[in-house]
C-alpha positions as CSV (number, residue, x, y, z in Angstrom):
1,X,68.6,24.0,-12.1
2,X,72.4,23.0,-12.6
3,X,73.0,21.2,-15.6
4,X,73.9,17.1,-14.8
5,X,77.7,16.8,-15.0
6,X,79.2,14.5,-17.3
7,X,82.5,12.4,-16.3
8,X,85.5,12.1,-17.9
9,X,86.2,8.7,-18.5
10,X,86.1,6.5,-14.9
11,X,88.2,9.0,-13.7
12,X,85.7,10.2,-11.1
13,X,86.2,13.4,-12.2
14,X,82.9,15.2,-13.1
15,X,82.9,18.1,-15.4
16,X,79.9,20.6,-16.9
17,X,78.5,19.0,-20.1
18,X,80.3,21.9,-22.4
19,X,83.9,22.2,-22.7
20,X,85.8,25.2,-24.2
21,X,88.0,24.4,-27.1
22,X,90.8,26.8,-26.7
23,X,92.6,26.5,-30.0
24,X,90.3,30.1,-31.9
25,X,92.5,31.8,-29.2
26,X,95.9,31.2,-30.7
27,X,95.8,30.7,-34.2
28,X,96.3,32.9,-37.0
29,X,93.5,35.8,-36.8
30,X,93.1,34.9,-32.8
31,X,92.0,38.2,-31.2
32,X,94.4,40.3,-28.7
33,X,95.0,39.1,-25.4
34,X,92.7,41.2,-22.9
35,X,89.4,39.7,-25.7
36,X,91.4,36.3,-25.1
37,X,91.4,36.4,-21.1
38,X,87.8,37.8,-21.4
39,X,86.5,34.6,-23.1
40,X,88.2,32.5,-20.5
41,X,86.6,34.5,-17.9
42,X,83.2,34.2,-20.2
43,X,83.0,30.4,-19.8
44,X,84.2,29.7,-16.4
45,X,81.9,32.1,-14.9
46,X,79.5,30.3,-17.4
47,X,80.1,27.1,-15.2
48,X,82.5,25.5,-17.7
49,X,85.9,23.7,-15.7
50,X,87.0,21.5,-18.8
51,X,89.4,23.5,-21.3
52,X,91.1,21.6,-23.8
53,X,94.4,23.2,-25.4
54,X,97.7,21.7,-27.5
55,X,100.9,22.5,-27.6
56,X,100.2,23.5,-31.1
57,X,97.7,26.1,-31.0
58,X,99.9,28.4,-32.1
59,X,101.0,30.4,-35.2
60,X,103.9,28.6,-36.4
61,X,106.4,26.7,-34.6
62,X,108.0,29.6,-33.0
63,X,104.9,30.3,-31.1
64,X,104.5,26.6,-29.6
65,X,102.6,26.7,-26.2
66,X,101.2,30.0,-26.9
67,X,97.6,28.4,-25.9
68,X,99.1,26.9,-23.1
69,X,100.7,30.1,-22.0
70,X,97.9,31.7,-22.5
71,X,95.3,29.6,-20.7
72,X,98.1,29.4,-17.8
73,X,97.9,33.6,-17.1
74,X,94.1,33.5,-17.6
75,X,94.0,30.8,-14.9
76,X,96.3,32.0,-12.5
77,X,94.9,35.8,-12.6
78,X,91.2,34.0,-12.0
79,X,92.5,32.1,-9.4
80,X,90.6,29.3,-10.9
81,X,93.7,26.4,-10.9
82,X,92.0,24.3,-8.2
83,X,88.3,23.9,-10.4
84,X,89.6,23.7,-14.0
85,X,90.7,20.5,-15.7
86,X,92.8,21.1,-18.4
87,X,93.2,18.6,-21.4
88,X,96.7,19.3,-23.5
89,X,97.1,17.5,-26.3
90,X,101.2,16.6,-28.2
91,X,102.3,15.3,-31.2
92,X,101.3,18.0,-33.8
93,X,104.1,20.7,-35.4
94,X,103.3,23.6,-37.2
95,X,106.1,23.8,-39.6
96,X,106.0,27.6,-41.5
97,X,102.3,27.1,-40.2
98,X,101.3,23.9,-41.9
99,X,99.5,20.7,-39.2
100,X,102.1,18.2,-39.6
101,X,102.2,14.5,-37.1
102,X,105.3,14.0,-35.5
103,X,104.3,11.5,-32.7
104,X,107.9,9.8,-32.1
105,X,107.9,8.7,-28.5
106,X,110.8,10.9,-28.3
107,X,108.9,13.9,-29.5
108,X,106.1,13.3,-27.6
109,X,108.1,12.8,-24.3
110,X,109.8,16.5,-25.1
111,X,106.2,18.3,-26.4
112,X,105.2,17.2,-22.7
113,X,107.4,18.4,-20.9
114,X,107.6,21.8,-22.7
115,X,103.5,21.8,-21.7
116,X,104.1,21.3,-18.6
117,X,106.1,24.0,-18.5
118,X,104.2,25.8,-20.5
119,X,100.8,25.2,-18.3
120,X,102.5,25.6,-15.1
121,X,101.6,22.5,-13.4
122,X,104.0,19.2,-12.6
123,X,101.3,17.0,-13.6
124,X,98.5,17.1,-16.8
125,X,95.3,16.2,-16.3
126,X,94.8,14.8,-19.6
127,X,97.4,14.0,-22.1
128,X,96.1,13.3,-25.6
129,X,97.8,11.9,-28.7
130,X,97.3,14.6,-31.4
131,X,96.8,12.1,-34.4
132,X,98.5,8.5,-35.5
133,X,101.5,9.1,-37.2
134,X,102.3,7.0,-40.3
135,X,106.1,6.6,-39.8
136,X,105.5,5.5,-36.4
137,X,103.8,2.4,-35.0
138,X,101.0,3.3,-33.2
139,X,101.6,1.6,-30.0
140,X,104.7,3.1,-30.2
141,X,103.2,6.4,-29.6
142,X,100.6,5.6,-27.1
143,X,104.0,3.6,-25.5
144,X,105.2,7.1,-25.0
145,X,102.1,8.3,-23.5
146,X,102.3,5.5,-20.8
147,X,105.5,5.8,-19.5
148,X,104.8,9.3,-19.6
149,X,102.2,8.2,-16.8
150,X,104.1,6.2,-15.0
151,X,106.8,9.1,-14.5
152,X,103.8,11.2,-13.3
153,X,104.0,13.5,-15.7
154,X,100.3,12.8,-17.0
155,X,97.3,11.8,-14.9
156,X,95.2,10.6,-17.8
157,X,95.8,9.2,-21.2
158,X,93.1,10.4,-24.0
159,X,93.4,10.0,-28.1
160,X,92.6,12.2,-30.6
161,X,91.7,11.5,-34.5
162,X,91.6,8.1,-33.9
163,X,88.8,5.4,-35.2
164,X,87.7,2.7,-33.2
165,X,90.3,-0.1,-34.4
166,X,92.9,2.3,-33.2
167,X,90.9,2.9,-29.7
168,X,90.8,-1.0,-29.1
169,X,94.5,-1.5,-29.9
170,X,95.8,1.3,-27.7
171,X,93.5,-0.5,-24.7
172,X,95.3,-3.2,-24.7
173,X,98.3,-1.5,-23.2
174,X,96.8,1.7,-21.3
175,X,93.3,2.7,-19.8
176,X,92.1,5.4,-22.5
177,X,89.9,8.2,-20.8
178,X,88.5,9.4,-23.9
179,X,88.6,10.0,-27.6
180,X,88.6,13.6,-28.9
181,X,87.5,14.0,-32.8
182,X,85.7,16.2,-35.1
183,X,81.7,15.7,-34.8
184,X,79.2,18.0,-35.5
185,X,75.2,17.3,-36.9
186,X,77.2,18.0,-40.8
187,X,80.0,15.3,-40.1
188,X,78.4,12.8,-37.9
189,X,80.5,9.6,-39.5
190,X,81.6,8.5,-35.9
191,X,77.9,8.1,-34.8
192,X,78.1,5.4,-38.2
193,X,81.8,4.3,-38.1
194,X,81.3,2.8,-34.2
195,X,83.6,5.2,-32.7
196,X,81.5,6.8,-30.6
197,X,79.8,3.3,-29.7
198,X,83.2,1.7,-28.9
199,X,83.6,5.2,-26.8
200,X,80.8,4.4,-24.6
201,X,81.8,0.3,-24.5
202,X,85.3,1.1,-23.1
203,X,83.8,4.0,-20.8
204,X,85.5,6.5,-22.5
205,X,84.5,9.8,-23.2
206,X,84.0,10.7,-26.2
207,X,85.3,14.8,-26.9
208,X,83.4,16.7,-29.5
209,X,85.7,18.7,-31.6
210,X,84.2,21.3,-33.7
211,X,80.7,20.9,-32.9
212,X,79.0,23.0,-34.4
213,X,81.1,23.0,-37.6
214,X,84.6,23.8,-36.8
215,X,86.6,27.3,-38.3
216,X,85.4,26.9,-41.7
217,X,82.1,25.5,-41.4
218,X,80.0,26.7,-38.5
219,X,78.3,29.4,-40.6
220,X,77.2,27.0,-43.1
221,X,76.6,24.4,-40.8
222,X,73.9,27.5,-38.8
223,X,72.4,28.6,-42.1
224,X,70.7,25.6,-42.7
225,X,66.9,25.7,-43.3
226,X,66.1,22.5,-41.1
227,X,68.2,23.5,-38.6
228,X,67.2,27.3,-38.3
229,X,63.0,26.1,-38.0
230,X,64.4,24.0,-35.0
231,X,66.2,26.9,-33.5
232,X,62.9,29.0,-33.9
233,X,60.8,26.2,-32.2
234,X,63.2,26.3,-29.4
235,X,64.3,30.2,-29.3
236,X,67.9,29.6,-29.0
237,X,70.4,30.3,-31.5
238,X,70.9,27.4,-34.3
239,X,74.7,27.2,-32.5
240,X,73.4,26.3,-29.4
241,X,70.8,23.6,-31.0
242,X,73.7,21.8,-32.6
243,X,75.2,21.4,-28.7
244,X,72.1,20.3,-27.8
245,X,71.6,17.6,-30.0
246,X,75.2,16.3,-30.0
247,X,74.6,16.5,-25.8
248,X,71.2,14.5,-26.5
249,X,73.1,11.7,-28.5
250,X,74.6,9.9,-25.1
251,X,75.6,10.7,-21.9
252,X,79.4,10.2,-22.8
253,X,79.9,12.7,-25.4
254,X,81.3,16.1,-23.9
255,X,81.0,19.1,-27.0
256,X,84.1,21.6,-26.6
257,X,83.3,24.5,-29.0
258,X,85.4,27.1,-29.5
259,X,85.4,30.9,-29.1
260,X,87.2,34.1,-29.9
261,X,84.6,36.0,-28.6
262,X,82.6,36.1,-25.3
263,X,79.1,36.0,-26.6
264,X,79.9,32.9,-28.3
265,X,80.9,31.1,-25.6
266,X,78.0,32.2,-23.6
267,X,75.5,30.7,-25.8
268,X,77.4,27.6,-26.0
269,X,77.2,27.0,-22.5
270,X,73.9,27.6,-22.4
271,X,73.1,24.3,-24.3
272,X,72.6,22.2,-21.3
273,X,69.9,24.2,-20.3
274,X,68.1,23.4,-23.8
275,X,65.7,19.9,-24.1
276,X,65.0,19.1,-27.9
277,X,62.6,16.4,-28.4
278,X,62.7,13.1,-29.9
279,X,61.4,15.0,-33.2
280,X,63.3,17.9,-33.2
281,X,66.9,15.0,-33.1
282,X,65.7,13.1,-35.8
283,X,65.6,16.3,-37.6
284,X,68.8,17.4,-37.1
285,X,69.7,13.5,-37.9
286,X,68.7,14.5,-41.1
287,X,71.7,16.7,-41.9
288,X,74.6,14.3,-41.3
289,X,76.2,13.0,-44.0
């Protein structure tokens, strides 16, 4: 049976419940191109048609837009433009390397159009705000982001690393289509914080980052006793139980884990298939903090 699509936002558009978070692909350590392509390949033949990206997955700032570059070849040798949605994300540099905010409308305006470039497409799916940035007023930023819509450069506005006062604000001047921050059963704050409850009251979608732990702490996050006797019960891979559960907590949340290697993203997309019980949540309830 096909897994229920989730939608992005009230966009109308429809997407398979588990996105692919590109950024593993580009960073420091990312693995040669033809393993790169391959994981692409993995996940959409995997059913997956959301893939987010940023113009700063990259190395350092003279490798901005490599993700985008990247994702850009994989999708035009697939021949897959016309059934992927691609979410790019500005106002993040990487300065000798270092994550820094630079979300000055003028920045932003320039880190889109160097995407769109970049991606290969005159208009982006779904443009997301990186991160507030403290020297600049927020609505400023989002400001950016509008006009940015109204020039038809973006077709949909998202946030990123943003709590729920900031998500309320920026609807007063813009429809937002979703919210993209870190959540995974470890670091469930937004399931306490009312972000992901504000998500779902605005109709936004609320995008999982590092789901099942993020770069650093996905092995931790799997070696967990509680969460290894659930994976048993359910003979799936502790990985895939995390998606599970976080696609169990409401219909609006869409997990995008990422991959540098094509079993990986294979299991994640299998998490769909995989029905915990009522019991087996609570349980993995148990390990947020």
């Amino acid at each position: 049976m096909a897994a229920a699509q989730r939608e992005i936002g009230r966009t109308g558009v429809r997407v398979y419940p588990i996105g692919l978070g590109a950024m593993p692909l580009s960073l420091e350590g990312r693995p040669d191109e033809a393993t790169a392509l391959a994981v692409i390949q993995a996940a959409l033949d995997a059913g997956v048609d959301f893939i987010d990206t940023a113009n700063s997955y990259c190395r350092d700032e003279r490798d901005v837009g490599h993700n985008e570059r990247l994702l850009a070849k994989a999708l035009d040798r697939l021949g897959a433009r016309g059934r992927v949605h691609v979410a790019s994300k500005g106002g993040l540099i990487r300065p000798g390397g270092d994550w820094r905010p630079d979300a000055r409308p003028e920045r932003l305006k320039a880190a889109c159009e160097q995407s769109l470039r970049d991606l290969g497409v005159e208009t982006i799916f779904l443009y997301q705000l990186h991160g507030p940035d403290a020297r600049v007023p927020f609505l400023d930023s989002v400001g950016a982001l509008v006009e940015l819509q109204r020039a038809g450069k973006i077709r949909h506005i998202g946030l990123s690393n943003v709590d729920a006062r900031q998500l309320k604000a920026a609807t007063g001047i813009c429809r937002v289509e979703s919210v993209q921050n870190r959540c995974n059963a470890r670091e469930a704050g937004d399931f306490r914080n009312g972000v992901v409850a504000a998500c779902a009251a605005e109709g936004s979608t609320y995008i999982a980052h590092s789901p099942v732990g993020g770069y650093w702490g996905h092995k931790s996050t799997a070696g967990n006793k509680a969460l290894a006797e659930v994976a048993r019960e359910c003979g799936a891979s502790p990985y895939r139980v995390l998606l599970a559960w976080l696609l169990a907590k409401g219909p609006h949340i869409l997990p995008i884990p990422g991959a540098s290697r094509v079993a990986s993203i294979v299991d994640s997309a299998a998490a769909p298939a995989l029905a915990l019980s009522p019991a087996q949540v609570r349980r993995i309830d148990a390990l947020g903090r």
